[in-house]
Backbone bond lengths (Angstrom), bond angles and torsions (degrees), N, CA, C in turn:
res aa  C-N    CA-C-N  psi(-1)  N-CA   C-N-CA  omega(-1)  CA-C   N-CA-C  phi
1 X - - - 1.452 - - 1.526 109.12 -
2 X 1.233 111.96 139.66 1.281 118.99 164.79 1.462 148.37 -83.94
3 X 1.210 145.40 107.49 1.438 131.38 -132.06 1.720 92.56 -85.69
4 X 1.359 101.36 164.76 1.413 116.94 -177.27 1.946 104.81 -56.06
5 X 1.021 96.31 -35.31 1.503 101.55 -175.21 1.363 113.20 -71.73
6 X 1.308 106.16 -53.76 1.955 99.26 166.78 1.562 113.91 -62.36
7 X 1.307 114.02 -27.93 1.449 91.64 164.94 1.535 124.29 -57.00
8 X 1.376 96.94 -41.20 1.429 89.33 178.75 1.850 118.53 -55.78
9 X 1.626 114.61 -56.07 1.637 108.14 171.63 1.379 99.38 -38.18
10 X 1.496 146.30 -75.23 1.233 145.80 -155.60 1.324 96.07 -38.83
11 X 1.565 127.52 -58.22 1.539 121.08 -136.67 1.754 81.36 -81.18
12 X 1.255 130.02 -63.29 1.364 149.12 -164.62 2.004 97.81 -41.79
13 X 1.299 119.99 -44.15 1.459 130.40 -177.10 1.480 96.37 -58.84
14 X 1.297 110.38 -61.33 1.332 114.03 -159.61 1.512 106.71 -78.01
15 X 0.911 132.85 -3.73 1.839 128.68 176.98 1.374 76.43 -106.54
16 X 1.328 154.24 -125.54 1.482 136.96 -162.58 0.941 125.76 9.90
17 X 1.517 121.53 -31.08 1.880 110.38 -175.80 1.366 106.45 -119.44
18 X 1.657 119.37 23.89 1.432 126.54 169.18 1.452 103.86 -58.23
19 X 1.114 117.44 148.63 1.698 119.93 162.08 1.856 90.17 87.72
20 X 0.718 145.48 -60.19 1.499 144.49 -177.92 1.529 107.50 141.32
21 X 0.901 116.64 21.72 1.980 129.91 146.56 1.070 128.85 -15.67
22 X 1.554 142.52 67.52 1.505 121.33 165.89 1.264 97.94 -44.52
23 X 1.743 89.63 127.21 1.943 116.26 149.25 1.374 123.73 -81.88
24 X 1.271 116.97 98.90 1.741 103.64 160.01 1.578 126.21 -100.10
25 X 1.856 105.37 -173.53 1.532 68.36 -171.70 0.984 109.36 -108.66
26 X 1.693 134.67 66.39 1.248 139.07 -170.69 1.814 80.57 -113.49
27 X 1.626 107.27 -59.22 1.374 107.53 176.83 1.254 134.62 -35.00
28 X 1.498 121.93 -51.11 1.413 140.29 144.45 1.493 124.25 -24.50
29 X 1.357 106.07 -58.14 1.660 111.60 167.69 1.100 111.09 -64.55
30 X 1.315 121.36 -44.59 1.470 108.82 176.79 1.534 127.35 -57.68
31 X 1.296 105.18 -48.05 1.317 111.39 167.73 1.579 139.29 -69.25
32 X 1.316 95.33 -12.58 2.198 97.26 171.15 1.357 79.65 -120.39
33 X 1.577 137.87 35.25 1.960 116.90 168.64 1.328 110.45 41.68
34 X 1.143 128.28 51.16 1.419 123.48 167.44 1.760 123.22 -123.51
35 X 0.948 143.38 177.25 1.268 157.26 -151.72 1.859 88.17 -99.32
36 X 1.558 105.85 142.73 1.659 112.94 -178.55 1.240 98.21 -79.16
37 X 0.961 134.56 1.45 1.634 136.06 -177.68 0.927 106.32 -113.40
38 X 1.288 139.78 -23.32 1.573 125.83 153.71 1.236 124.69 -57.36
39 X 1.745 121.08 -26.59 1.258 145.73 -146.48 1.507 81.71 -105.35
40 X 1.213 150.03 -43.21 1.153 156.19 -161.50 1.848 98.40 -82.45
41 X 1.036 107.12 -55.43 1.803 104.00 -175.53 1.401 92.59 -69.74
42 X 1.066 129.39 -64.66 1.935 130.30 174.56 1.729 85.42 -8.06
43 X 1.178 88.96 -92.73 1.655 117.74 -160.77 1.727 126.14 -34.30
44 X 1.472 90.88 -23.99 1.350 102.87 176.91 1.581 114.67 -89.68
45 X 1.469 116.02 -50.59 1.296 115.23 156.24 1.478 126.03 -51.95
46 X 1.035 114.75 -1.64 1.855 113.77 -172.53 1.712 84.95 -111.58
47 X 1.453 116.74 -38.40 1.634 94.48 -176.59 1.686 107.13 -64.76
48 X 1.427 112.35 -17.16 1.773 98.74 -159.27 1.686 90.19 -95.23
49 X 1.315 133.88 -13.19 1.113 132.57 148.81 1.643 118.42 -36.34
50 X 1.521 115.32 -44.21 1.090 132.62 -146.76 1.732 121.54 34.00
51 X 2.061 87.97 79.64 1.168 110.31 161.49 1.646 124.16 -138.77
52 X 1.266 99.57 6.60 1.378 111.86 151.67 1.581 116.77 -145.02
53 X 1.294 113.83 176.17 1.348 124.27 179.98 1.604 98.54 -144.57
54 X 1.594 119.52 139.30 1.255 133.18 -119.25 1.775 104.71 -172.50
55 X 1.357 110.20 61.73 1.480 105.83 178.95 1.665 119.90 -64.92
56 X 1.212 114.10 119.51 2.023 102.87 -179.90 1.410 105.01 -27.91
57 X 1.148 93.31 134.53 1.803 109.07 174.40 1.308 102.90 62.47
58 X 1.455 131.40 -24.83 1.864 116.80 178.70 0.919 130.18 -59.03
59 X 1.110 120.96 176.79 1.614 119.42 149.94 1.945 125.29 -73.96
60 X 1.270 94.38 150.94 1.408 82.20 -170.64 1.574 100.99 -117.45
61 X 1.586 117.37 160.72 1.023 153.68 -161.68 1.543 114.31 -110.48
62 X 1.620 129.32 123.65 1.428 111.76 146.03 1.567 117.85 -73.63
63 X 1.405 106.71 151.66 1.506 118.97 153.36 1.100 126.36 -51.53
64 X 1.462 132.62 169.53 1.090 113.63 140.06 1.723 146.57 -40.77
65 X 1.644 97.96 -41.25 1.315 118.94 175.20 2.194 111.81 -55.72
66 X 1.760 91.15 -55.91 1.026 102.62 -166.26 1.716 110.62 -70.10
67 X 1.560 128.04 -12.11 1.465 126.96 -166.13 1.818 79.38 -103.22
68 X 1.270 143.85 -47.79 1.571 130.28 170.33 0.987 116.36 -17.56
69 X 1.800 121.10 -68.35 1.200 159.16 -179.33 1.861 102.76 -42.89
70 X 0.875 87.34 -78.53 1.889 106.89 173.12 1.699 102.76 -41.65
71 X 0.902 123.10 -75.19 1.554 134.85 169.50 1.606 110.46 -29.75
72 X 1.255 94.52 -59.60 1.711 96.91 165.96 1.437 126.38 -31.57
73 X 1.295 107.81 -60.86 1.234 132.53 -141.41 1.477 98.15 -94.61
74 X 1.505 112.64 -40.71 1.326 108.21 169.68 1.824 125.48 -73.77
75 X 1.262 93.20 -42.56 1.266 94.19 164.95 1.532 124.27 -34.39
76 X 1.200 114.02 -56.93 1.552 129.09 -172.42 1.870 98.14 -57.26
77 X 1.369 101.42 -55.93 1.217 96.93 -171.98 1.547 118.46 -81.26
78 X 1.081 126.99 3.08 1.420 134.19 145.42 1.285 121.61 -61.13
79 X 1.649 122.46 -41.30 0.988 97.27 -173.66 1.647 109.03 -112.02
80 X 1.513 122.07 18.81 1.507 115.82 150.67 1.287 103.48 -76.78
81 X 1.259 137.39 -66.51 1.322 138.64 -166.86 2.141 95.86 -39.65
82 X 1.434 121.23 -46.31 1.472 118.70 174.16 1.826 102.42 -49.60
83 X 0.969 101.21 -43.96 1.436 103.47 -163.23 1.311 127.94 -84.36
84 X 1.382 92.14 -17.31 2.102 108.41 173.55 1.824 94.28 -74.25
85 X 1.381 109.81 -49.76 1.553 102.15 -161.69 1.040 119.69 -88.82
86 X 1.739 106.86 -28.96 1.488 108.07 160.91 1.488 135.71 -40.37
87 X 1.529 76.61 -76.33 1.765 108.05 -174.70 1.817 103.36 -61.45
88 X 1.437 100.88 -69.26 1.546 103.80 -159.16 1.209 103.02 -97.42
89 X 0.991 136.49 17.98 1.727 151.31 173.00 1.748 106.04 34.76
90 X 1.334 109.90 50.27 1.597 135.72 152.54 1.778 99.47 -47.81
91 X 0.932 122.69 164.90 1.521 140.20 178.21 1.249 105.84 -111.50
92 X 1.665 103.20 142.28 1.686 100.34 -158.03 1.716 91.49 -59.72
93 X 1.102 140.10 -61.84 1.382 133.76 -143.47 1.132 96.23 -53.77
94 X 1.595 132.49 -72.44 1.389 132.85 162.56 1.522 121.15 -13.60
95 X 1.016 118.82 -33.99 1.428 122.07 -147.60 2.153 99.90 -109.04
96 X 1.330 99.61 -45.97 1.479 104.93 162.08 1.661 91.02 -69.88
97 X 0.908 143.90 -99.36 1.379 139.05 -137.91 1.482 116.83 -26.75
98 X 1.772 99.71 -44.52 1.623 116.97 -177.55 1.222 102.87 -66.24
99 X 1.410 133.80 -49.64 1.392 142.48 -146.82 2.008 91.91 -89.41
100 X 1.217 121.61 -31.75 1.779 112.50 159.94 1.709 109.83 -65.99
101 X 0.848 134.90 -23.08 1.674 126.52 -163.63 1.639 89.18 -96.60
102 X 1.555 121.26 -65.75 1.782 124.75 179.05 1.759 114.02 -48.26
103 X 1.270 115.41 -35.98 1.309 103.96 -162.20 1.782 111.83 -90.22
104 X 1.399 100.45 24.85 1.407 109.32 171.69 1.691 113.73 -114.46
105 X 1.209 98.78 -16.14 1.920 112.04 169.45 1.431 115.59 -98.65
106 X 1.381 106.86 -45.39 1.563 98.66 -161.12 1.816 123.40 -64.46
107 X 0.824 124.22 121.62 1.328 130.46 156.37 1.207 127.75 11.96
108 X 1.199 143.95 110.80 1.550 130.90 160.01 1.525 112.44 -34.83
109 X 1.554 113.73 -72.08 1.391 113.26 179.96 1.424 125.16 -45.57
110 X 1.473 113.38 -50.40 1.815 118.19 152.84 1.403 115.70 -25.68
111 X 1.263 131.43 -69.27 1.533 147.41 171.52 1.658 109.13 -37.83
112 X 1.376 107.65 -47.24 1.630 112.82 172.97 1.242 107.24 -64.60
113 X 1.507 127.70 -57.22 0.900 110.88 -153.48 1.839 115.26 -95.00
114 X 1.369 97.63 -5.49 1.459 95.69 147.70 1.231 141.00 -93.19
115 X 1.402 127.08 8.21 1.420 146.80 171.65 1.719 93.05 -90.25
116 X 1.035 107.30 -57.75 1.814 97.20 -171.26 1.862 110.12 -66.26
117 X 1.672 101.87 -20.39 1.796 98.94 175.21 1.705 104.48 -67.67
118 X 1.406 94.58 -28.54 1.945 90.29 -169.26 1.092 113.32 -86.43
119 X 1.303 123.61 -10.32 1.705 140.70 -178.63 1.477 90.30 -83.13
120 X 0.931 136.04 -38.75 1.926 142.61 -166.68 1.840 101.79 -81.00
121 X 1.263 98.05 -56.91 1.843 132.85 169.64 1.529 78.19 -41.81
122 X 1.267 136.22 -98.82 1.251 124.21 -138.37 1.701 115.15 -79.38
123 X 1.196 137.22 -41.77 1.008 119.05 146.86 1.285 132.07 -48.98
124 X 1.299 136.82 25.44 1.452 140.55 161.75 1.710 100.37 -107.94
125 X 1.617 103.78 -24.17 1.572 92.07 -177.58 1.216 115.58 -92.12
């Protein structure tokens, strides 16, 4: 299992290497504000996961396994953050902030069945 926190490196890797981006992990730190040595233990536990690959000094890569994972995770939190501002008209900052802390608990089935309420939700609007 993966802890809420490596989800986060996963999700953070994989929006970094949109467009064809080497990720390093200076980039990484920069982007969750954290210490390169946190980014370094992250990184090492996610390679023995085998969900990234991580040449010394390179740039690193998700797997297959590890960009699934990432996809997951964002997904979910795409579509609370849709649903805080949509639905309950939360403020994006509010609404991303909430949707990083929930989208590490909530349910797969929860996620379904609130993606298909907002799919219903928006064709009514």
């Amino acid at each position: 299992t993966i802890t809420p926190s490596l989800q986060d490196y996963l999700e953070a890797i994989l929006n970094l290497s949109e467009g064809n981006r080497k990720v390093r992990i200076t980039d990484i730190a920069t982007e969750l504000d954290v210490a390169k040595s946190s980014v370094h233990q992250a990184v090492t536990q996610l390679e023995k996961a085998d969900m990234v690959v991580h040449e010394r000094y390179g740039p690193l890569e998700l797997t297959g396994k590890g960009r699934k994972e990432a996809l997951k995770v964002r997904d979910k939190h795409d579509i609370l953050v849709k649903f805080f501002t949509e639905v309950l008209e939360v403020d994006g900052e509010t609404a991303d902030s909430d949707a990083c802390l929930i989208e590490h608990v909530i349910s797969q089935e929860t996620i379904d069945k609130l993606t298909e309420f907002f799919e219903e939700y928006i064709k009514e609007c």
